[in-house]
C-alpha positions as CSV (number, residue, x, y, z in Angstrom):
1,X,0.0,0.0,0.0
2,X,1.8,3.6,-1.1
3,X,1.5,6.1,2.0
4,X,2.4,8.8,-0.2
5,X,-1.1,9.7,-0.9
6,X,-2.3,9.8,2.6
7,X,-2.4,12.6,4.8
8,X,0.0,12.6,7.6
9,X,-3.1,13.3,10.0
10,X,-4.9,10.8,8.8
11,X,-2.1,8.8,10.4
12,X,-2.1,9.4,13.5
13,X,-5.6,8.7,13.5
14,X,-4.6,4.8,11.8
15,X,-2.0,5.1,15.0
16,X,-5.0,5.3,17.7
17,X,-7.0,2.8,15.8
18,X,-4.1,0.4,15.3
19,X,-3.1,0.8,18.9
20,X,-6.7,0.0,20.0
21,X,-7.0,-3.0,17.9
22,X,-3.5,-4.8,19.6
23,X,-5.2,-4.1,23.2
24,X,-8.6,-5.4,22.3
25,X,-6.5,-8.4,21.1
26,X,-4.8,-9.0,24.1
27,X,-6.0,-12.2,26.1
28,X,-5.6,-10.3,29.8
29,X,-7.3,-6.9,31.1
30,X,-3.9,-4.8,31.8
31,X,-2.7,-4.9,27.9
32,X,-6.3,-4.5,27.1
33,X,-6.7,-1.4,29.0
34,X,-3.1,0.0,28.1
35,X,-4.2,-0.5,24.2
36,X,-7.2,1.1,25.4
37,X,-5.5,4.1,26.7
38,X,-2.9,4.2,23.7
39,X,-5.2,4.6,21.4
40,X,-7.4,7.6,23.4
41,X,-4.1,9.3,23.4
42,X,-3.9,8.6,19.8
43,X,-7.4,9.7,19.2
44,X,-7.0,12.8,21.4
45,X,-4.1,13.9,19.2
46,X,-6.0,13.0,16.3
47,X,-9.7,15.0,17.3
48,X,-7.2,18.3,18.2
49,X,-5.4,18.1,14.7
50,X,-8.6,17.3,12.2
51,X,-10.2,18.9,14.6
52,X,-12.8,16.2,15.6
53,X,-15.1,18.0,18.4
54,X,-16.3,14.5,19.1
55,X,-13.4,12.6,18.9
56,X,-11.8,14.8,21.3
57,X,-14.7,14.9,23.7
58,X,-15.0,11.2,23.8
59,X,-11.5,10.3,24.3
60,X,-10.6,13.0,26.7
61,X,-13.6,11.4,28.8
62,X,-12.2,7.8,27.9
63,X,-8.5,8.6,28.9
64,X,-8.7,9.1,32.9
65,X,-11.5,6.2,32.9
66,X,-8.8,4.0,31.0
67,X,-6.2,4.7,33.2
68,X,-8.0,4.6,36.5
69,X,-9.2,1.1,35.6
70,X,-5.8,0.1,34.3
71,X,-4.3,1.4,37.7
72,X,-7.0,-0.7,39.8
73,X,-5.7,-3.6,37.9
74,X,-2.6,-3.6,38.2
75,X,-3.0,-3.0,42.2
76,X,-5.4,-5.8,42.1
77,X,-2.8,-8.6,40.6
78,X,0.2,-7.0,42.5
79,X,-1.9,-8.0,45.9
């Protein structure tokens, strides 16, 4: 596939997607939840740049949600 022809904002938005599709692959919650929050930050990036009202919106909401849940995971299999 020739990336010549594509926008280089349109790839950060195939980042965020590409990022959330490895955590939704993942088999256990913690690299779920970090693909999760990978690919808001990708999507946040992406919603500022197009700009995306809600894209931005959705993943700014998403992001602390993503991470809290990450962080009470990680706590939880530490223990």
């Amino acid at each position: 596939m020739a990336m010549e022809g594509v926008p280089w904002v349109d790839l950060v938005g195939y980042f965020g997607g590409g990022v959330t599709l490895w955590g939704m692959y993942r088999k256990t919650i913690i690299p779920l939840r970090l693909g999760a929050v990978g690919g808001n930050i990708g999507f946040i990036f992406f919603g500022l740049l197009v700009p995306s009202f809600p894209t931005l919106v959705l993943h700014s909401l998403l992001l602390p949600l993503n991470g809290y849940r990450t962080w009470q995971m990680y706590n939880t299999s530490r223990h």
